[in-house]
C-alpha positions as CSV (number, residue, x, y, z in Angstrom):
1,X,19.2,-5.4,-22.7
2,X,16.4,-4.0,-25.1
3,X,14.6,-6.9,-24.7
4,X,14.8,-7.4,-21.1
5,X,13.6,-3.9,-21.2
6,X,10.8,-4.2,-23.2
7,X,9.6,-7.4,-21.0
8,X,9.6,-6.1,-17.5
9,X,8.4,-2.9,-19.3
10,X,5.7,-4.9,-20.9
11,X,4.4,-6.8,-17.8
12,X,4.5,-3.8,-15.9
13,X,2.7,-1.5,-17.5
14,X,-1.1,-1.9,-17.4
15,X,-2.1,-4.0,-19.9
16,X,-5.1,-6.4,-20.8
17,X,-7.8,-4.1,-18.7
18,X,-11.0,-2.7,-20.3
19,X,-10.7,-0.2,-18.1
20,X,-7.1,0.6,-18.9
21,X,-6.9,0.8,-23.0
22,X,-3.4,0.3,-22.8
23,X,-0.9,-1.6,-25.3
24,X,2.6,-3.0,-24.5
25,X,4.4,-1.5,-27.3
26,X,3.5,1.9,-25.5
27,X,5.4,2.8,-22.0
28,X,2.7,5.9,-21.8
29,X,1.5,4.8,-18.9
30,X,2.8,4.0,-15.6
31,X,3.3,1.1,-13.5
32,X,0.8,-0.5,-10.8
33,X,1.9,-1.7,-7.6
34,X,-0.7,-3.5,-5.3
35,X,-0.5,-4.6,-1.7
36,X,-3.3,-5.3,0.7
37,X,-5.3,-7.9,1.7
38,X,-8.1,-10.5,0.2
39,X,-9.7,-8.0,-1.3
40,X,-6.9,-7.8,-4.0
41,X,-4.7,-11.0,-3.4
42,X,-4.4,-12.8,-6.6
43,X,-3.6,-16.4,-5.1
44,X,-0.3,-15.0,-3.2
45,X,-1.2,-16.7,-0.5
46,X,-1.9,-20.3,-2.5
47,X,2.5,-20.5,-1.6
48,X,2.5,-19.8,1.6
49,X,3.6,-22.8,3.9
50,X,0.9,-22.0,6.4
51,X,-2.9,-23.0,7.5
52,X,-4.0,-19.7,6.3
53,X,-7.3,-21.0,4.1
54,X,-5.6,-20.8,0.7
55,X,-9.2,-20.2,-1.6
56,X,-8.0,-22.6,-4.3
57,X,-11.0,-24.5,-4.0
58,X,-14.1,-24.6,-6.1
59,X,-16.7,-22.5,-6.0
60,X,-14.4,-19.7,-6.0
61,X,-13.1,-18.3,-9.5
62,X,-16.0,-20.1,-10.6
63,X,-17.7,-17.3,-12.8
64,X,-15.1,-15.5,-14.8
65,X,-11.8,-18.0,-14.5
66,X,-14.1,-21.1,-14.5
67,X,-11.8,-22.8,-11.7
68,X,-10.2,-21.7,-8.4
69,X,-7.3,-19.5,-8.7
70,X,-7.1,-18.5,-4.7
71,X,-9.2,-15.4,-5.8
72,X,-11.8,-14.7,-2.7
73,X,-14.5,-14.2,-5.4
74,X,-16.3,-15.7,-7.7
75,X,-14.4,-14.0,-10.4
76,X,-12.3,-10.6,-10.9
77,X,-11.2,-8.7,-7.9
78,X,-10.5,-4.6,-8.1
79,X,-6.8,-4.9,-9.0
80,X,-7.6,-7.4,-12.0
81,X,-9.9,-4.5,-13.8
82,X,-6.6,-2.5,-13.8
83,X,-3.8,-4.6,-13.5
84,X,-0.3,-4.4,-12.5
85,X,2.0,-5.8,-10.1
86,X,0.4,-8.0,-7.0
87,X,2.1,-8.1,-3.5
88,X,-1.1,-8.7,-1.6
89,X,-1.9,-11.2,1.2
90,X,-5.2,-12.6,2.2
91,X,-5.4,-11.5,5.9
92,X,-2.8,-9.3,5.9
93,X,-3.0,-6.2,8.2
94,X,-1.0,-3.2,8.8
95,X,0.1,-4.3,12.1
96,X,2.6,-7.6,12.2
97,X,0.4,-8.9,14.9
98,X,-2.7,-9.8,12.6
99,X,-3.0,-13.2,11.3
100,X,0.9,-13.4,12.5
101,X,3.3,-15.8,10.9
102,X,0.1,-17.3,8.3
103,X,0.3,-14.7,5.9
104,X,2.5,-11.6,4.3
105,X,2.4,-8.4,6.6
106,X,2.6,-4.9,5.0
107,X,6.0,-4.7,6.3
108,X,6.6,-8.2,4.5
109,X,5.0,-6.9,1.2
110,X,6.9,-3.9,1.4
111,X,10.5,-6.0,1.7
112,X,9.2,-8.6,-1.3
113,X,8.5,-5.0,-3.6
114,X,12.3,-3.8,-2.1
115,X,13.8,-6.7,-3.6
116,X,12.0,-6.6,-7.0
117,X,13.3,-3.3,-6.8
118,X,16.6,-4.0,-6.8
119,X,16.2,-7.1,-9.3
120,X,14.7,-4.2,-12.0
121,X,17.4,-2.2,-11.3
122,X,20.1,-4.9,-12.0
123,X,18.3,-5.4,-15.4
124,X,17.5,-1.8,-16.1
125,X,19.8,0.4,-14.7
126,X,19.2,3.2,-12.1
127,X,17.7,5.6,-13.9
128,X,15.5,3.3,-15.7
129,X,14.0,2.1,-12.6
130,X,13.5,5.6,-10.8
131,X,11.6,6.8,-13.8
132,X,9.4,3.5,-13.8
133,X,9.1,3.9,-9.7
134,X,8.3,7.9,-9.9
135,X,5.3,7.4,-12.2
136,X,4.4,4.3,-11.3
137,X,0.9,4.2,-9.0
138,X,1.3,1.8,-5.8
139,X,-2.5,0.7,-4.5
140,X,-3.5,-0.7,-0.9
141,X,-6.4,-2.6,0.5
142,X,-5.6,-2.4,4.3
143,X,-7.1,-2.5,7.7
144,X,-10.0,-4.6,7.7
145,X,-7.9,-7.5,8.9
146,X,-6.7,-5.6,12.0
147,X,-9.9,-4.5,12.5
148,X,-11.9,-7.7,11.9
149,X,-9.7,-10.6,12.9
150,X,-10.0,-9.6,17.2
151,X,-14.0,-9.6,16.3
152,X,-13.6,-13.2,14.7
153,X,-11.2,-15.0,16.9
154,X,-11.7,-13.7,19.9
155,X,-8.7,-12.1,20.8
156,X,-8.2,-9.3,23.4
157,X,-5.8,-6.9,21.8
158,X,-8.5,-4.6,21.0
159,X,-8.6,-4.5,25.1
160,X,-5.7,-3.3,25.5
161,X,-5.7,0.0,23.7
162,X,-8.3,2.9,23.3
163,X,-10.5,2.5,19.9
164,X,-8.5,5.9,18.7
165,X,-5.2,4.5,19.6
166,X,-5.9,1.1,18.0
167,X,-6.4,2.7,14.7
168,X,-3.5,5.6,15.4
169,X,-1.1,2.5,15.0
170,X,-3.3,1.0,12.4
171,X,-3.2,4.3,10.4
172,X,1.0,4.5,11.6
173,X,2.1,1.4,10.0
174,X,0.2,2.5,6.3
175,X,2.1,5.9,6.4
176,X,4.9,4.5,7.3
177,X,4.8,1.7,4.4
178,X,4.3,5.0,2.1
179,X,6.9,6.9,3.4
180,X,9.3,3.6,2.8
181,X,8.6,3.7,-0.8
182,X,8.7,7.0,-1.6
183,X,11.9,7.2,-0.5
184,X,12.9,4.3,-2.7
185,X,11.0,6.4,-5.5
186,X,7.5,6.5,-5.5
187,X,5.5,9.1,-5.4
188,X,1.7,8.5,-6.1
189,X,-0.4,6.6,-4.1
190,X,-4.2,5.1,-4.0
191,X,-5.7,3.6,-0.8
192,X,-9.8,2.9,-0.1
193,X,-11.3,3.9,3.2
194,X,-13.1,0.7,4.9
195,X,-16.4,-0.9,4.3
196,X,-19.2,-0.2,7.3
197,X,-17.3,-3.6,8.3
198,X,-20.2,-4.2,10.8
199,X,-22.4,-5.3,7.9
200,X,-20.8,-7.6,6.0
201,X,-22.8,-11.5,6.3
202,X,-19.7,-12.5,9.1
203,X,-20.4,-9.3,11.1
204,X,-24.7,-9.8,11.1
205,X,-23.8,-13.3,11.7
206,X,-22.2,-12.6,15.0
207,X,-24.7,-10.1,16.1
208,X,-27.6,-12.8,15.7
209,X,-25.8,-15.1,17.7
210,X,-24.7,-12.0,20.3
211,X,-28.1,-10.3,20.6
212,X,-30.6,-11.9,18.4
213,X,-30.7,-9.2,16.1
214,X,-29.8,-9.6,12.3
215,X,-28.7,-6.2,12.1
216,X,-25.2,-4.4,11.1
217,X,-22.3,-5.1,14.4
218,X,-22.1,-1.1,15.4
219,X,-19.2,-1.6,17.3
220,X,-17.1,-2.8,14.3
221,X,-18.3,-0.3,12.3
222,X,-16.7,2.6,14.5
223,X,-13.7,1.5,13.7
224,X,-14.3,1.4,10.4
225,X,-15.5,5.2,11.0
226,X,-12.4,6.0,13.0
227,X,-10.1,4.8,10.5
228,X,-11.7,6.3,7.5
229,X,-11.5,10.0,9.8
230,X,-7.8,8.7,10.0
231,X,-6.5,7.9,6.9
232,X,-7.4,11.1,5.2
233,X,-5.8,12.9,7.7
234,X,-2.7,11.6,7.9
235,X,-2.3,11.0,3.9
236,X,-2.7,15.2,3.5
237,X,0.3,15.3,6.4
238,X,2.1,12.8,4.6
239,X,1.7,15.3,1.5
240,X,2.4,18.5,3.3
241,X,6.3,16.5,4.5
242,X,6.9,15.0,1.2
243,X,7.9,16.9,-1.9
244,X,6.1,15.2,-4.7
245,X,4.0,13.2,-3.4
246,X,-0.1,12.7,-4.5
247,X,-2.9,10.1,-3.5
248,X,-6.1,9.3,-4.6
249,X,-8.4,8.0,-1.8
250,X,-11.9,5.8,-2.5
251,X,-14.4,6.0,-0.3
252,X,-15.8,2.6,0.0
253,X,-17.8,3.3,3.2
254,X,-20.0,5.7,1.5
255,X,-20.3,3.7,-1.7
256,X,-21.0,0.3,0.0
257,X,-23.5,2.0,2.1
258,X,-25.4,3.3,-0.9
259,X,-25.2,-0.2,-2.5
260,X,-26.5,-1.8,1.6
261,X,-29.7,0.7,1.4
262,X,-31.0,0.8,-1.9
263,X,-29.0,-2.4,-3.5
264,X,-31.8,-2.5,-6.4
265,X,-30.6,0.3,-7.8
266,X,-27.3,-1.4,-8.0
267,X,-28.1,-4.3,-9.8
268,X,-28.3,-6.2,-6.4
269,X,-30.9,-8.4,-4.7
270,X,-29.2,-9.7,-1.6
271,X,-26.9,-7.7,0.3
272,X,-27.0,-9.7,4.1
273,X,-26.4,-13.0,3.2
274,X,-23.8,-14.3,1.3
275,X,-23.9,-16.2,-2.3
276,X,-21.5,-18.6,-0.8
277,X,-21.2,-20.7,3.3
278,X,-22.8,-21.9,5.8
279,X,-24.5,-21.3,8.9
280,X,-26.6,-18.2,9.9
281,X,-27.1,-15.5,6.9
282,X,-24.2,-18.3,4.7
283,X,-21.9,-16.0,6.4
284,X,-18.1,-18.7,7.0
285,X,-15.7,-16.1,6.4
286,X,-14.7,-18.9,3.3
287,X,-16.9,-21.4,2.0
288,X,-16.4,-24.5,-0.4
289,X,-14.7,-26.5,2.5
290,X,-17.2,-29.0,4.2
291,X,-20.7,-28.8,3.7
292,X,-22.1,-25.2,2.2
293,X,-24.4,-24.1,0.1
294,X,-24.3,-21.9,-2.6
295,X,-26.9,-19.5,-4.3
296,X,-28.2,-20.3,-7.5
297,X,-27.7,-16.1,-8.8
298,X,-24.4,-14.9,-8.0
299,X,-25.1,-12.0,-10.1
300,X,-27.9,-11.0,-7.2
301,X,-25.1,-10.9,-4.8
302,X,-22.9,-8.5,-3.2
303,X,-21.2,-10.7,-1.1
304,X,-20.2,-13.9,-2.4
305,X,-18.7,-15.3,1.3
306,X,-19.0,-13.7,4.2
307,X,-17.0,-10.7,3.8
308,X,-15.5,-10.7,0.7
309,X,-17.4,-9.3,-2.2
310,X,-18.8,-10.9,-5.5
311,X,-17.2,-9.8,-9.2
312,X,-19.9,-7.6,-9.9
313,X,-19.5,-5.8,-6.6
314,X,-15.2,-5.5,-7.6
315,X,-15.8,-4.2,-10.9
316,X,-18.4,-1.5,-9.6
317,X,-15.7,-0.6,-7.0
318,X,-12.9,-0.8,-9.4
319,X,-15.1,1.7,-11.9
320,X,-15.6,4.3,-9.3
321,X,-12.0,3.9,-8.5
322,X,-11.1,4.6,-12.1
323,X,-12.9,7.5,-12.9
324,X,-15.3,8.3,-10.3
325,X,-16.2,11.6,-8.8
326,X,-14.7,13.6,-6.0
327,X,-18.0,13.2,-4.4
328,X,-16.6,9.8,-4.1
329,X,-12.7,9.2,-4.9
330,X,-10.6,12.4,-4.4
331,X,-8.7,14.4,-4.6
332,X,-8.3,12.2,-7.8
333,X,-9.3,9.3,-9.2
334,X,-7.1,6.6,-10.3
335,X,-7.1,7.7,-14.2
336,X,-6.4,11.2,-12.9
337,X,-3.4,10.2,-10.6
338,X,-1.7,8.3,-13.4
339,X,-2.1,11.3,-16.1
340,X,-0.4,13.3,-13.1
């Protein structure tokens, strides 16, 4: 049993990161849970029996890993500067409806982290587990799939609601995922308002071939503006109901938009086209399939496809998400919410 213990214990905690300073003969410091979307799927999706583009193909991972690893990047995503446990899906959403039957819902994530639950809990005992669970942070990148995906394949669900009570059940099935695990233990949570999602390389893309213009797709990006009113919102309700429970929420609008109009200052040179596709502005939502092309500085690059960000985008993300401000993650940052 002690070394069972040690083992989970050990790939639990958060090890490895040079953010993190963190050793596994030390349980200080608390397990990480991740769900969301591409923006922190490891290469879940590479076993999924589906035509869901699987990323495994070079040129991603081709800057830190040195080979595809199903990674939409050319390197590290956020999760991978902090580490811990991956449940993500590339193009999951918060409602079942996205991307249906091609990738891992929420709801689906939430069931796969139920049953590792219950495994830990046959190797560790109860008590064990519902210490591990109560300390433990649980992270989400969700939304821009629910959002983005009727934009991209023209579907007409977005038709058939009003904007606000699109991302009312957008916002409904995240709270409700939180909710689920806090009553199987957890109590601390971190979650990242949306990009301006109207400016990613996809987005400008589609505007140029709407209207001619090269600029960011404003009617995406109210959504994203909706949502990130939302989320805030309903997280201090959520607080207010349950006993115990904290967040920490990242505000990736504003800090993208910095990065959009003044990306010099960023370390950036390009920040409409992507490092990585084809057609108008490189801006596939994958590339490496088919013919693309492919920039010859990824470092200059915020995007490295046509929505996903490059490494040295994730790691500035992943820094501010660490230990940033309140002027930018609050009411606490990630270090502060596991010290908590």
């Amino acid at each position: 049993m002690g070394r069972s213990r040690s083992n989970i214990l050990c790939f639990l905690v958060l090890c490895a990161s040079f953010l993190v300073p963190a050793s596994c003969h030390s349980y200080s410091h608390g397990a990480l849970f991740i769900f969301g979307d591409s923006f922190y799927d490891a290469g879940n999706n590479i076993y999924l029996n589906t035509n869901i583009p699987k990323l495994n193909i070079f040129p991603y991972g081709e800057t830190y890993f040195k080979h595809p690893t199903g990674r939409a990047s050319d390197g590290r995503l956020i999760p991978d500067f902090i580490y811990g446990v991956n449940f993500a899906s590339g193009g999951a959403g918060a409602l079942v409806e996205t991307n249906q039957g091609l990738i891992m819902d929420l709801k689906t994530q939430l069931s796969n982290f139920k049953n590792m639950e219950k495994q830990l809990r046959q190797k560790l005992g109860a008590s064990e587990v519902k210490t591990l669970l109560s300390t433990a942070v649980y992270i989400f990148s969700i939304g821009t799939n629910d959002y983005m995906v009727p934009f991209t394949s023209n579907s007409t669900v977005l038709q058939s609601y009003s904007k606000k009570e699109y991302v009312k059940m957008v916002i409904g099935n995240i709270t409700t995922v939180i909710q689920e695990i806090y009553k199987i233990g957890g109590r601390k949570f971190g979650l990242s308002k949306l990009l301006p999602l109207g400016c990613p390389p996809i987005s400008r893309a589609l505007e140029i071939v709407r209207t001619g213009g090269s600029g960011c797709m404003e009617e995406v990006t109210v959504l994203s503006k909706l949502h990130n009113r939302a989320l805030p919102k309903a997280l201090k309700e959520l607080k207010s109901q349950l006993e115990g429970c904290t967040y920490s929420i990242f505000d990736a609008y504003t800090a993208g938009t910095a990065i959009f109009n003044n990306p010099s200052k960023y370390g950036f040179e390009e920040v409409k086209m992507a490092c990585c596709g084809s057609g108008p502005l490189r801006a596939s939502i994958t590339c490496g399939q088919k013919v693309y092309q492919l920039c010859d500085n990824v470092s200059e690059y915020f995007f490295f496809d046509g929505i996903h960000p490059t490494e040295k985008a994730n790691y500035q993300f992943a820094k501010l998400m660490w230990d940033g401000s309140p002027k930018i993650v609050k009411p606490y940052n990630l270090k502060t919410l596991f010290e908590k």
